[in-house]
C-alpha positions in Angstrom: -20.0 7.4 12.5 -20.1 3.5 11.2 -20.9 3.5 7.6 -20.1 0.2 5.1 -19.6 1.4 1.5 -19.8 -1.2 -1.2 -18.4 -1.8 -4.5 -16.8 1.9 -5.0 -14.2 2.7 -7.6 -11.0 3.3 -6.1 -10.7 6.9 -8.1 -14.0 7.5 -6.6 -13.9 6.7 -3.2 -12.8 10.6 -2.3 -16.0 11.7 -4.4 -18.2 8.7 -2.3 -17.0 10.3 1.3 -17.3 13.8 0.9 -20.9 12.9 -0.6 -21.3 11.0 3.1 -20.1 14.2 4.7 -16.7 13.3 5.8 -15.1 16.3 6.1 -11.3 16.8 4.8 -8.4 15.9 7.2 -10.8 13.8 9.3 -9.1 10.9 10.5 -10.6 7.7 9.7 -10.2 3.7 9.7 -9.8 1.9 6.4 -10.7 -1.8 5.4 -10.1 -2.5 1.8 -11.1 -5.7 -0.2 -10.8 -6.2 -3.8 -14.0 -7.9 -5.6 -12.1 -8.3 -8.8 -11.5 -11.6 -9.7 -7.9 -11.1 -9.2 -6.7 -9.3 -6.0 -3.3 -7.2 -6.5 -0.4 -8.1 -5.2 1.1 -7.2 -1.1 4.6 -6.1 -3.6 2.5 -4.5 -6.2 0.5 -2.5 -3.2 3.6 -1.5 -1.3 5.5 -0.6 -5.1 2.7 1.8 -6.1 2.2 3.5 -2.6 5.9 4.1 -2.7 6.1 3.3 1.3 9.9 1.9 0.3 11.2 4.0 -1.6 13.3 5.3 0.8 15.0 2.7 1.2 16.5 3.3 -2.3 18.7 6.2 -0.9 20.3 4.4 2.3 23.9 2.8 1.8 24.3 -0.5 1.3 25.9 -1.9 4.4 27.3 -5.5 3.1 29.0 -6.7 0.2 29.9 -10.5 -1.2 33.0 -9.9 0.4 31.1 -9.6 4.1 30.1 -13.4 3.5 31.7 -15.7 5.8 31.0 -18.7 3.2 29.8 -18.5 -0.2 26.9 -20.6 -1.7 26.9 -22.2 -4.9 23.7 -22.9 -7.0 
């Protein structure tokens, strides 16, 4: 199935596809495209999907103190 939806809220997209008949857990391929004037952000996209947050709970491995010369602004 090859269908091109256009200019859908992204609140509403879920609403859109199950009105197409896509079934729940069906798997499928994504192309998103912002028409606002201003597209977010890469950061702001990966911040709100929370993909990194992980990394919040690994150790840091290197301190100032692992720096073989410091820089100076």
């Amino acid at each position: 199935m090859r269908q091109i939806l256009n200019d859908i809220e992204a609140g509403k997209v879920t609403d859109e596809l199950r009105r197409r008949g896509v079934r729940p857990g069906q798997r499928l391929r994504v192309v998103v495209e912002s028409i606002e004037a201003e597209a977010p952000s890469l950061t702001g996209m990966n911040a709100a999907g929370r993909a990194f947050d992980w990394l919040a709970e690994e150790p840091d491995l290197y301190t100032d103190a692992d720096l073989v010369e410091r820089f100076r602004q």
